[in-house]
N, C-alpha and C positions, 0 to 999 in steps of 0.2 A: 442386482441393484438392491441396496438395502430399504426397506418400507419403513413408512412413518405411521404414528398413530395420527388421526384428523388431526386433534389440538398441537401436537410436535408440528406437524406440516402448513398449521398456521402461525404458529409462531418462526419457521422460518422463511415465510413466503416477509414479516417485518424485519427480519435480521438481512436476508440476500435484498432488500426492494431496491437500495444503489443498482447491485448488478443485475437485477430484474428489468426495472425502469430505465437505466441510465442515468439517474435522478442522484444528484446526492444532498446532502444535508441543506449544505450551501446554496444550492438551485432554490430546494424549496422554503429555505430561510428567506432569499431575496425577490422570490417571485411577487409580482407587484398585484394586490387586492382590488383590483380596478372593476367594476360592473360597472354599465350602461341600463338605462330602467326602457322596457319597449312593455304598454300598454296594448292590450286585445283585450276587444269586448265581448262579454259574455251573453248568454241567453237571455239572461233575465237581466238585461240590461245594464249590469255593471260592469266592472274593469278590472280585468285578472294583470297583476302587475308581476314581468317578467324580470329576471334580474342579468343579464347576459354579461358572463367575464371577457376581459379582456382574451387576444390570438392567445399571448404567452401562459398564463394564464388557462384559457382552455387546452391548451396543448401540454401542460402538464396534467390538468384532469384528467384528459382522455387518456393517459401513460397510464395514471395509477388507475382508472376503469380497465382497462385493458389485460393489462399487467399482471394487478391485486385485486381488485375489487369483486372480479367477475370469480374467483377462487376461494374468496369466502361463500359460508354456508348461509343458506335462504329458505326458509320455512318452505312445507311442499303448499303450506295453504295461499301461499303469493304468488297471485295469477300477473303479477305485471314487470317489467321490465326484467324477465328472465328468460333466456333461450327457452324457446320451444313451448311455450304458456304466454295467454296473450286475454284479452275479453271474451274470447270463444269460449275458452277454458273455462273461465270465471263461469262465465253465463252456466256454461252444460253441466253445470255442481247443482243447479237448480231448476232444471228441467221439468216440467209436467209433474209440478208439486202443489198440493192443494193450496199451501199461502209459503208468500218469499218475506223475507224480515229485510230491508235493504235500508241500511245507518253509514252515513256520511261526515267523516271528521274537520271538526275546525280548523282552518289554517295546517294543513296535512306539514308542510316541508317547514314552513316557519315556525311547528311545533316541536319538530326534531332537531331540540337544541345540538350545542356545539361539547355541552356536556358528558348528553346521552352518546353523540360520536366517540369523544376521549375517552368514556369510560366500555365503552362497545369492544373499541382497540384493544383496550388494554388487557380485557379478559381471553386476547386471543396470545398472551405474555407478549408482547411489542414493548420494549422500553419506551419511558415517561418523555423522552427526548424525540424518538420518534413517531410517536401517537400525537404529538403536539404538534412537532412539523404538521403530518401530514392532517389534522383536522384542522390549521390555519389555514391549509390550502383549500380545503372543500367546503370550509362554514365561509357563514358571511358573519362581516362582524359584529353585525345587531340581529339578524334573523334566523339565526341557526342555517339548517340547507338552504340555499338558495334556489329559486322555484329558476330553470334557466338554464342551472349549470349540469351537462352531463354525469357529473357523480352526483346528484342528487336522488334519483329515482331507486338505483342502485342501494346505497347509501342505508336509504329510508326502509328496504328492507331487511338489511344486516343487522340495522340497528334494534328493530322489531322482530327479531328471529322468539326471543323471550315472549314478547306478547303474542302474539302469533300462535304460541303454544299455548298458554295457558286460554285464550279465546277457542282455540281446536280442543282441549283437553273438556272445557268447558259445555263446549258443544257434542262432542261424544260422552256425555254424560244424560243429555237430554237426548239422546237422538236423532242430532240434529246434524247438518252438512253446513261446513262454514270454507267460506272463503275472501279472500283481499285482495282487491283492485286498488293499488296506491291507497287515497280516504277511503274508498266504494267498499264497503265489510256486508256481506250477506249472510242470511243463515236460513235454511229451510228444514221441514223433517224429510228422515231417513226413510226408506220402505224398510216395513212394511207401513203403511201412514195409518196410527189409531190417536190416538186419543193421549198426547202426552202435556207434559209442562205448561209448553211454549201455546197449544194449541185454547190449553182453559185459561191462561194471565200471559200474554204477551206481554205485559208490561214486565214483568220478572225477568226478563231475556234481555229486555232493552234498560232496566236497571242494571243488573251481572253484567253486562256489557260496558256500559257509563262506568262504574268501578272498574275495573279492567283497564279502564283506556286510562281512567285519571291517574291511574299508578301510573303509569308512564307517559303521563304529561300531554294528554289529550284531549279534547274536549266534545261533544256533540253537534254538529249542526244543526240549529233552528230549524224546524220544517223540513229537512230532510229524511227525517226517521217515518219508515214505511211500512205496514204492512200490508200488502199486495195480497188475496182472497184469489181463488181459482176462478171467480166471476168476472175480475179486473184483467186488465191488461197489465200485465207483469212484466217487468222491464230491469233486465241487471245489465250497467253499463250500456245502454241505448240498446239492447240486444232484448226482443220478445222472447219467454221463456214457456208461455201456457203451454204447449207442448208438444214444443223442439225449439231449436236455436233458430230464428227470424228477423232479417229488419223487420221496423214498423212499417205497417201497411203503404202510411202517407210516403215514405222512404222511397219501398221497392215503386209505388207508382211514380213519384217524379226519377228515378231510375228508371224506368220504363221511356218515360216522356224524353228522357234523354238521349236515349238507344234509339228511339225514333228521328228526335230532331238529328240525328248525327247522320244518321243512314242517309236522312233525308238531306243531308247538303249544309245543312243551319249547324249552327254554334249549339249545343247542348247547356241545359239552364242548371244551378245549381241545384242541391238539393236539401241546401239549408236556405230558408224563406225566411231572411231578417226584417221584419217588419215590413209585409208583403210584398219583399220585392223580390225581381227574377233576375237577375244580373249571367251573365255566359259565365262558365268555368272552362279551364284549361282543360286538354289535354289530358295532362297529368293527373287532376284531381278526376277526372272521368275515369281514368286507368287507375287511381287507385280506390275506388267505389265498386268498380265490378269486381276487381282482386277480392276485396274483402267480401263481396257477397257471393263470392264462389268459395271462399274459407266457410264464410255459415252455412254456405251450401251441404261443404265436403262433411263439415262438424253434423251437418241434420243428418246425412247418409249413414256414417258410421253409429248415430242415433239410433235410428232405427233400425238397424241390422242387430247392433244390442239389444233393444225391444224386442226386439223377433225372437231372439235366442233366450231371453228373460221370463216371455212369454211363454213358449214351448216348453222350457222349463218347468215354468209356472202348470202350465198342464197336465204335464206327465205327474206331478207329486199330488194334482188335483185329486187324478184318477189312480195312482198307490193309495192315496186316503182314503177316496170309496171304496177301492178292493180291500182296503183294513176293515173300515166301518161294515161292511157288508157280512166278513166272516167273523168279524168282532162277535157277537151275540152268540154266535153256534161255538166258537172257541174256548168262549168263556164257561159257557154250559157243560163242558166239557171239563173243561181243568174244575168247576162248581164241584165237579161231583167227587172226581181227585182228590179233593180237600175236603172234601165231606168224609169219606172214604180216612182220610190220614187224619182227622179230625178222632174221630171214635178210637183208631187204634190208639193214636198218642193221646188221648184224653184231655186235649188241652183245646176248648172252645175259641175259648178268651184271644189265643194266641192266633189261631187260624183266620179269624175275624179281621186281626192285623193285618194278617199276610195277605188274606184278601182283597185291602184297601189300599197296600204296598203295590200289589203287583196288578192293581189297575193300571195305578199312575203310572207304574212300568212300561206297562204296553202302551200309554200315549204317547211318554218319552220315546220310546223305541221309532213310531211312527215318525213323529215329531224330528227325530234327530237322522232318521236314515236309516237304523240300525234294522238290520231284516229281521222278521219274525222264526227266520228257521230255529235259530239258538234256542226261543224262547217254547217253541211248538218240540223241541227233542226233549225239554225238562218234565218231569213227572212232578206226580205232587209231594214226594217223598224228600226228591231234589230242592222243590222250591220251602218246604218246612228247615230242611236241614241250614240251608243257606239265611233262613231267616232267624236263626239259631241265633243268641249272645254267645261272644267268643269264648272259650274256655276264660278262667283267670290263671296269669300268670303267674 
């Protein structure tokens, strides 16, 4: 079978989408823009307003999700609506780090115009004809993604595959670990944890960031920009992070409470307390609570198993360092004399001096990097003058 380059293979995944989907022009010409508005309330007391399409309608979404969507490319740093990556994910990027930077976008899906969709397409080469179709079908008409409809989440990835990059390109600059939950963007340092950027002016992070988003049309949440300290309770995506992957305390006890009233006979009580009340939950949300806390379970396990081996690690180079440092001084005294010795015959002071100050730094790089000392323990001082020679001229 013949291979495609990526970019070839997304440009034909918009030429075949009729025989991909089943879908033709026509269908998604005429398919009817219909939402339904369903209201849920928030934490803090407000109204997250859902936009819900009509059967036909979602049933063309879920074709092109299916079909197309799931086959375009998604940044590795988008921990959400991707196989196999999820808030565990998210979370374990920021594990047992001494502070988390955790920035929340305005209006996430309503910010991902219908613009940023058409012109997303079309860098994948989609004709102008079919990039229009299909962004009539997944925008809404005044709010860009519609918060509701199944190609939204998806979507709001592809779309931000650009930013996404340059936020990651950003952050491995500072040494810093970033990643994205839908709005949820975190960023913490990298080990080894000293003394960098983010740590003297936070505020520089959370500036570079703000520019970043507003190029592509994003804005900040009020009050939601954080920075979480090793002394606070650190939280990415409701998920404890000071260090491992954890519900919050309050969580795993009304889980707890729950496990008991159930054994016991009684109805198990929620574990979200909306203005202190207890109300039963189903079944179902009982079964899908310990699922998820056997995911952070499984996620702390495989934690700490890397900690063990990170650590051990961390050991063994502890103690090649002291075996260096140890015979460092007697080594040196040694090659000292070497170059004393090469010193007199080639008559060059000045140069030797050099070579002495060259092939300290040597030896800590060597340490520093792996490289074993036998190479540098077989060279003579005759070896290390010649080598520090300018090159002939050509």
């Amino acid at each position: 079978m013949p291979t495609f380059s990526p970019h070839r293979r997304y440009r034909r995944l918009g030429m075949l989408l009729p025989y991909l989907t089943g879908l033709s022009d026509t269908d998604l010409q005429n398919v009817s823009l219909d939402y339904r508005l369903r209201e849920i309330p928030k934490k803090d007391g407000t109204k997250r307003i859902l936009r819900i399409p009509n059967e036909q309608l979602r049933y063309v979404q879920h074709t092109l999700l299916n079909k197309i969507f799931q086959r375009l490319p998604v940044h590795n740093a988008a921990k959400g609506f991707v196989r196999g990556r999820g808030t565990v994910h998210h979370a374990q990027e920021h594990t047992a780090k001494p502070w988390v930077l955790v920035i929340d976008i305005k209006d996430y899906f309503a910010s991902t115009t219908a613009e940023r969709v058409l012109n997303r397409l079309s860098e994948f080469g989609w004709s102008d004809k079919r990039t229009t179709l299909v962004t009539r079908v997944v925008c809404h008409p005044l709010n860009g993604l519609p918060m509701g409809a199944p190609t939204s989440p998806i979507l709001s990835n592809i779309v931000n595959f650009t930013m996404d990059h340059r936020l990651a390109q950003f952050a491995a600059r500072h040494k810093l670990a970033y990643s994205r939950y839908a709005d949820d963007l975190a960023f913490s340092p990298l080990p080894p944890f000293g003394r960098n950027i983010v740590t003297v002016d936070s505020l520089f992070v959370i500036r570079a960031v703000k520019a970043i988003l507003h190029d592509h049309g994003y804005a900040l949440r009020n009050g939601k920009t954080r920075v979480l300290r090793r002394n606070q309770r650190q939280i990415v995506t409701g998920i404890v992070v000071n260090g491992g992957c954890a519900l919050p305390r309050e969580v795993r006890k009304r889980l707890r409470a729950a496990n008991h009233r159930l054994l016991e006979g009684e109805k198990p009580l929620t574990l979200v307390s909306e203005r202190g009340e207890q109300t039963p939950m189903s079944l179902s949300q009982w079964s899908g609570w310990n699922a998820y806390a056997a995911v952070i379970e499984e996620a702390k396990d495989r934690q700490r198993k890397y900690l063990r081996k990170i650590k051990k690690e961390a050991d063994w180079e502890r103690w090649r360092i002291n075996l260096f440092e140890e015979g460092f001084q007697e080594r040196f005294a040694v090659f000292k004399e070497q170059v004393a010795r090469e010193a007199l015959r080639t008559k060059s002071a000045k140069k030797i001096a050099i070579i002495l100050k060259l092939e300290v730094q040597a030896l800590k790089e060597h340490c520093q990097t792996r490289i074993g000392l036998e190479k540098f323990a077989r060279m003579d001082a005759a070896d290390l003058v010649q080598r520090a020679m300018p090159p002939p001229p050509t």
